[in-house]
N, C-alpha and C positions, 0 to 999 in steps of 0.2 A: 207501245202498249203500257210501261210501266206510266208515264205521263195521264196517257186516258186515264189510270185507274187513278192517280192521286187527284186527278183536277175534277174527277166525278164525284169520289168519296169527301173532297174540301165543299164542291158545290153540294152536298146532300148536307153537309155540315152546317151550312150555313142557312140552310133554307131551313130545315127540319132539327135544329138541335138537342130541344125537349125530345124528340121521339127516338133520338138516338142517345139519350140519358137515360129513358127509361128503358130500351132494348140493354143495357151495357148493366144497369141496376137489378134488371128481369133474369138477368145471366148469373150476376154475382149471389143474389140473396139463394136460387134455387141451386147454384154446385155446393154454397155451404151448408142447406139443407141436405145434399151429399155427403159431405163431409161428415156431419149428425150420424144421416143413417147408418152410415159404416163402424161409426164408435161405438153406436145404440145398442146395435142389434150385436157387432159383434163383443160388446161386453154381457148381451144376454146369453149367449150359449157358451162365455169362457168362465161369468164368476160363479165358479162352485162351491165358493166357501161354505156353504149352509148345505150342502150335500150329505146325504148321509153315511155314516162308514162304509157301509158295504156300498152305495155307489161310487165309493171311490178306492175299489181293493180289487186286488184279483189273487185269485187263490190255486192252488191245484194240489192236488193228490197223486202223486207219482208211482207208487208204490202200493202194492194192498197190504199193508201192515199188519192188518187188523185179520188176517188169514188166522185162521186156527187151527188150519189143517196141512200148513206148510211151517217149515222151521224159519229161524232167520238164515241161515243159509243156504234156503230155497226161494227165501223171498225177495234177499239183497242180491241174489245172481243175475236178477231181473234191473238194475239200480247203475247207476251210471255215476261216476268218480266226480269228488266236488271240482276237476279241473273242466271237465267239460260242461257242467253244471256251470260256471264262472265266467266261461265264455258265452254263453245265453245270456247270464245276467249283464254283464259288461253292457250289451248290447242293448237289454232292455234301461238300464243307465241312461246313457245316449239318448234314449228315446225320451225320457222323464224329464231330462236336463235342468233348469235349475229351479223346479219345484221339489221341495220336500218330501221325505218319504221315510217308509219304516218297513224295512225288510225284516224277517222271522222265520229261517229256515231250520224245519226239523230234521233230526236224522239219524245213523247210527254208525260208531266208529267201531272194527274190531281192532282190536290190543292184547294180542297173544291169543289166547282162545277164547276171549267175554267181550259180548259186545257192549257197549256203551252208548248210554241213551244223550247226542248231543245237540246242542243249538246254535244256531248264528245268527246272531245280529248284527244287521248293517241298518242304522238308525238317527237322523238327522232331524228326526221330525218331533220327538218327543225327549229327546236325550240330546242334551250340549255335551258328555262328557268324552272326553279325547282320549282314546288308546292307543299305544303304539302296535305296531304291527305285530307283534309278537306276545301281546297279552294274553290270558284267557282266565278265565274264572272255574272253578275245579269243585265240585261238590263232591268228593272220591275217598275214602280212606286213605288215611299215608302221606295227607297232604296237604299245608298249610300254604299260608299266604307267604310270598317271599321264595318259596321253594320254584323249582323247575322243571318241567316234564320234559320230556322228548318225543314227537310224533315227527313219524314220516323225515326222520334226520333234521328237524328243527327243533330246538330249544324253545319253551315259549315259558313266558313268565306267569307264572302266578299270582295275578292283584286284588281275587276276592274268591271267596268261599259261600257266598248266598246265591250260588247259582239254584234256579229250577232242577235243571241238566245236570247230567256228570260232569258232561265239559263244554263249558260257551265259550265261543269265538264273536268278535266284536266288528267283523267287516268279512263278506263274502274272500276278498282278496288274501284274509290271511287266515281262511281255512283250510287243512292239511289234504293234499289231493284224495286221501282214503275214508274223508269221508263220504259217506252215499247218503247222500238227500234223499226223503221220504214225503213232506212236504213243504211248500214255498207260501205265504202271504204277503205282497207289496201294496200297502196302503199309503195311499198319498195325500199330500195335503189340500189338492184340490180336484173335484173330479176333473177327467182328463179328457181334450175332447174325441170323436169319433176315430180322427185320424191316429191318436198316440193309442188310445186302448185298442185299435186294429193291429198296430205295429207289435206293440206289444202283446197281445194273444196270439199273434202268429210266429214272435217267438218262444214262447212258451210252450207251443204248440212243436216246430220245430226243435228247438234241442231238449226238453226237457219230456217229451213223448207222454205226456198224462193220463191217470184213468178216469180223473174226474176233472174241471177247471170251473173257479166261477170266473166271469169278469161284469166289469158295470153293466146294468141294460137297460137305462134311460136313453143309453145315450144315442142312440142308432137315430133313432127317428126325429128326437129333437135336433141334434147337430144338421143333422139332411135338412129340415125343413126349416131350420134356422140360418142356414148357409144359401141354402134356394130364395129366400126371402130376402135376405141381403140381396142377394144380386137383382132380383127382381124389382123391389123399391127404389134402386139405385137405378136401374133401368127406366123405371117410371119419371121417377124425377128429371134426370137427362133429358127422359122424350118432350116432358114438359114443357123443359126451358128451353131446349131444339125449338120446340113449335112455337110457342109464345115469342121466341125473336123470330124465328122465321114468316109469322104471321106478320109482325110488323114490318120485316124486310120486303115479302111482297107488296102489300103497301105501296114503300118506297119505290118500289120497280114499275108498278102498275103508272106511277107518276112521270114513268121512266121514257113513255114509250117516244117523246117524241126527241129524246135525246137519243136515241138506240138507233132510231130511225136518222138519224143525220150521221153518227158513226157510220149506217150501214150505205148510204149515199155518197158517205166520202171514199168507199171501199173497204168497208169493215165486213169481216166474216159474222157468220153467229156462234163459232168458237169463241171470238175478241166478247163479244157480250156478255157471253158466259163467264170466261173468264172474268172480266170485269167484275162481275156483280160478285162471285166466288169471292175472290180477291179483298173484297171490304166485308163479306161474312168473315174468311178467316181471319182479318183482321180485328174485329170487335169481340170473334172469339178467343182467340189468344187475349185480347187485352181484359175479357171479362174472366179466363180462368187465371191470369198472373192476379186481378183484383182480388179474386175469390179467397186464391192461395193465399195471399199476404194476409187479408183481416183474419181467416181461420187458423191458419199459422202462426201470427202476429199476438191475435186477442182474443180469438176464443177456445180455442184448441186445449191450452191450462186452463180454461173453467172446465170445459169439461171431463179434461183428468182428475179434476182436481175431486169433482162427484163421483166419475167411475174411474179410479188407477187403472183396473185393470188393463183400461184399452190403451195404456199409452205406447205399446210397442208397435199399435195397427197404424199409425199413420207413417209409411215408409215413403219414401222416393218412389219406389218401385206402384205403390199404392195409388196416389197422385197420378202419376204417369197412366196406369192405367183408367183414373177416372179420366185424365184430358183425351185420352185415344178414343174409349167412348162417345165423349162429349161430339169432339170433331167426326168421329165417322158419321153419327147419327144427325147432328146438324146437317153437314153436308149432301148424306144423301137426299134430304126432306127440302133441302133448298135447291139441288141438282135436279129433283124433282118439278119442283113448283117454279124454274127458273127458266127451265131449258123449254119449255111453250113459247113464254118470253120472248125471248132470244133467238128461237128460228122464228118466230114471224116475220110473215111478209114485209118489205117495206111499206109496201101499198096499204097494207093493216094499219099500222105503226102510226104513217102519215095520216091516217082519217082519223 
């Protein structure tokens, strides 16, 4: 069997070689117009830099502060300690990962009988300045820069006095478990897509129990139909290039019939035909997606990062891989199709 197939695909080689240059060139030019699609489109629904604030913030209101008919110790009974506040956020971290951002949590601390109006900032996006864990800035009587406070049995230092707040904290992790968040704003540097602002509303949603939340709302329906579109293009183009070799592969077989017919006289099944004919599809399909990969790998992949960065983390292994699996299923099944008439034909066909 293996012989049949190499002395078939050598004899088609030789007899037809222009038509099997351009099946091989038909293959290559349309998986790197794949390759295109997938950078194209997926840099049109990730670059958000021109997005505007609020589509790239989420916001929530925890607490009704603004009650006037409750005290703060009717209001803050209802408020949840900044320890479990911290573990929500941790998490919404994780989710943002290494895009930029500017956290801004309001809130209030009590300190003997007075409460104290404070703030936290955790901020990378619009502030380079580095605090140590233990910093805070103090708007308070009684209290200068240099001095020390003590909250919740920690020591924190004191490195500025122009706070807003009585008392700023400079990162979610190093504020004191008593205080109770009232509200939270995370803005980021780039809107984020469908999938991170779901994660993240939904925890927001779980540990910080809101009465109010904004989050972006572009995004639902561009991502969906941006994400649907990819795949679908990529689909097209695949089906394309499946057919356009396939087209010229029957062709070649149509030529076939009176070699098929003396395999099937010498006692050849119409499985061995099939196979056969398979056997140099998947061959020229592998050697047209190894072509594809290398010049789009090779030479054009940095031109087009070089126009859109953003996409340079979309072309993974994993990416690839599933463009070849498409590529091969959908070939195969259209030539498994248009092969297997073929190949159980009669002898008696074959021969006239």
């Amino acid at each position: 069997m293996f012989t049949q197939i190499i002395t078939t695909i050598s004899n088609s080689l030789k007899s037809k070689p222009i038509l099997y240059l351009l099946i091989l060139i038909t293959q290559v030019v349309l998986l790197v117009c794949v390759y295109f699609s997938y950078g194209l489109i997926y840099n049109a629904y990730t670059n958000y830099q021109d997005a505007s604030e609020r589509d790239r913030s989420f916001s929530a209101r925890l607490l009704d502060y603004y009650n006037e008919t409750k005290t703060k110790d009717e209001i803050f009974a209802d408020g949840i300690s900044f320890d479990v506040f911290n573990t929500g956020m941790k998490k919404i971290f994780d989710y943002i990962g290494d895009t930029r951002y500017s956290v801004i949590v309001d809130g209030d601390i009590k300190l003997g009988d007075k409460y104290y109006y404070v703030s936290v900032y955790d901020d990378n996006l619009y502030s380079d300045k580095k605090h140590g864990p233990y910093d805070v800035s103090v708007n308070m009587d009684g209290y200068e820069v240099g001095d020390k406070i003590e909250i919740d049995g920690i020591k924190y230092n004191i490195v500025s006095d122009k706070s807003i707040s009585e008392l700023s904290f400079f990162s979610c992790e190093s504020a004191p478990p008593s205080v109770i968040p009232c509200e939270v704003s995370i803005e980021l540097e780039y809107q984020p897509t469908y999938e991170v602002s779901r994660k993240i509303s939904d925890t927001i949603l779980m540990y910080f129990n809101p009465i109010e939340m904004h989050e972006p709302e572009v995004l639902k329906l561009l991502d969906i139909q941006m994400n649907n579109t990819q795949i679908a293009m990529a689909l097209v183009l695949l089906a394309i290039s499946a057919a356009n070799c396939c087209i010229c592969y029957n062709y070649i077989n149509e030529s076939r019939r009176k070699t098929f017919a003396i395999y099937k006289l010498c006692g050849a099944r119409d499985y061995h035909c099939l196979i056969i004919s398979l056997a140099e599809v998947a061959l020229y399909m592998a050697l047209g997606c190894l072509c594809s990969y290398l010049i789009f790998e090779g030479f054009l992949k940095d031109i087009l990062i070089g126009i859109y960065p953003n996409i340079m983390g979309v072309y993974t292994k994993d990416l690839y891989s599933d463009i070849f699996v498409k590529y091969a299923l959908i070939s195969l099944v259209i030539m498994i199709i248009s092969i297997v008439k073929l190949a159980t034909s009669p002898i008696v066909v074959e021969r006239k």
